[in-house]
C-alpha positions in Angstrom: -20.4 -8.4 -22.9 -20.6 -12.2 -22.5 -19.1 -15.4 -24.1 -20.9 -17.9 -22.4 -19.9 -21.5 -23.1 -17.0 -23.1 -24.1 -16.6 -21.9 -27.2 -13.2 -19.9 -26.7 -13.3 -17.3 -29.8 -13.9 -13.7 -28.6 -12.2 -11.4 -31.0 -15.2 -10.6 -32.3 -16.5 -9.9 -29.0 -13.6 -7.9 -28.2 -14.0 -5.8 -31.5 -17.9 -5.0 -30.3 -16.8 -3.7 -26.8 -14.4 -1.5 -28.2 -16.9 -0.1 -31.1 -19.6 0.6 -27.7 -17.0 1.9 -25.6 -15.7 4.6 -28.6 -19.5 4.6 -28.8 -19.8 5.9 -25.3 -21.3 2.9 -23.3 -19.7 1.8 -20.2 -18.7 -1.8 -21.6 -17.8 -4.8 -19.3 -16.3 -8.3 -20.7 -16.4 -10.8 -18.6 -14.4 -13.2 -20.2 -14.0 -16.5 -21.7 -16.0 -19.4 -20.8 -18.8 -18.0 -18.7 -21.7 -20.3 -17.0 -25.1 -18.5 -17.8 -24.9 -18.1 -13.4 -21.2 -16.2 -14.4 -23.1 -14.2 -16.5 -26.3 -13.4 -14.8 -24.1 -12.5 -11.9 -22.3 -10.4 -13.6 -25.5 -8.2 -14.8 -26.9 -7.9 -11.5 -23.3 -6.8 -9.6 -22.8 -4.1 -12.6 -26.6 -3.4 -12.4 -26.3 -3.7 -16.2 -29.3 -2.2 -18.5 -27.8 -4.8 -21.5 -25.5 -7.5 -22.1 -24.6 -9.0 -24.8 -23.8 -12.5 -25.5 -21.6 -13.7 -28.3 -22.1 -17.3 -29.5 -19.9 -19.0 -32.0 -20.1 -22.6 -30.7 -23.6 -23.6 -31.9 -25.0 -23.9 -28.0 -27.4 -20.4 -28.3 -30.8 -22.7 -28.0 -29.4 -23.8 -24.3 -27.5 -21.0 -23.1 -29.5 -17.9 -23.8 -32.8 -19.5 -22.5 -30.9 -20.5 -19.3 -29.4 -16.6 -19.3 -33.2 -15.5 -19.8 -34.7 -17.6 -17.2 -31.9 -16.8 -14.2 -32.2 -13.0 -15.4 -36.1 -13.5 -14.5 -35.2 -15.4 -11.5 -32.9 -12.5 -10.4 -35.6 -9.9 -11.1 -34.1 -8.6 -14.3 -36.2 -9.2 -17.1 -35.8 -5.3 -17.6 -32.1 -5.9 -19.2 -31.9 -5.6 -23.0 -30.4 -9.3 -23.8 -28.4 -8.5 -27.8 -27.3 -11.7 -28.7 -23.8 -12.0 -31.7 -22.2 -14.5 -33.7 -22.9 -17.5 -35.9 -26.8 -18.3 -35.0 -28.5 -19.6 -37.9 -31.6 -17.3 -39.6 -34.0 -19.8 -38.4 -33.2 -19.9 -34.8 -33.2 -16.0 -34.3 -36.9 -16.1 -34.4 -36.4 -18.4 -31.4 -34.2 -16.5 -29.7 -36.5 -13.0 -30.0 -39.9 -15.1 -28.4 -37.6 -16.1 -25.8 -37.0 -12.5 -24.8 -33.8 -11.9 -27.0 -34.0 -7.8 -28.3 -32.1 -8.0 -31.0 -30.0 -10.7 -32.6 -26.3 -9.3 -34.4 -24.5 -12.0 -37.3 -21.4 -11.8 -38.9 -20.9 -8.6 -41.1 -23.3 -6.4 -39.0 -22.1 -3.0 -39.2 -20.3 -1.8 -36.0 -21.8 1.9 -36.3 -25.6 -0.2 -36.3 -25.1 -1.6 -33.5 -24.3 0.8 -31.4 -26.8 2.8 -32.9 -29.3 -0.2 -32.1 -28.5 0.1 -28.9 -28.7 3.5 -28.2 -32.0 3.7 -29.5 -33.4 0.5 -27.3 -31.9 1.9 -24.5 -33.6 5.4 -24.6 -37.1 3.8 -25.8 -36.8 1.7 -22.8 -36.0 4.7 -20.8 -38.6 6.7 -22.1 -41.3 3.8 -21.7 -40.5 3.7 -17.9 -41.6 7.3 -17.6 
């Protein structure tokens, strides 16, 4: 779990790693403030199979395409990018053609998400075999 930018409001990201981690995922936050390099980093030390990027400060359209494009660069296209927070409906279109799997905004339920991901996780899983 992410917060790249400067947007410094991570309750929210903070409620979602708790729900996966009751949820049985092995959850890491990296923090406040993160550079999409932080970030990407981050994945490949952890060999993480998601991460999750929570965006409240309207910067989504220039962060998670630089997140995308370093993941690629680091040979990790495989991880399952979820991105949360206030993105507008028109831009999650966006986000999914540039690689995004899924796209969580306010009010989605806690149990669907995790759910969400367990599901992506194991069809990717299974798709690899």
């Amino acid at each position: 779990m992410a917060k790249p930018g400067l947007d410094g409001h991570d309750r929210g990201a903070k409620v979602i790693a708790r729900a996966l981690r009751d949820a049985g995922f092995e959850v890491i936050y990296t923090g406040l403030h993160q550079t999409p390099e932080q970030v990407v980093v981050a994945v490949v030390q952890e060999d993480a199979d998601a991460v999750g990027l929570s965006l409240l400060s309207g910067a989504h359209m220039t962060l998670v395409p630089r997140i995308m494009k370093l993941l690629a660069e680091q040979g990790r296209s495989d991880v399952l990018v979820v991105c949360g927070g206030i993105i507008p409906d028109a831009d999650i279109p966006v986000l999914k053609q540039a690689g995004v799997a899924e796209v969580f905004t306010p009010g989605a339920p806690l149990q669907r998400i995790a759910e969400w991901l367990a599901g992506a996780l194991d069809a990717r899983e299974e798709a690899a075999t």
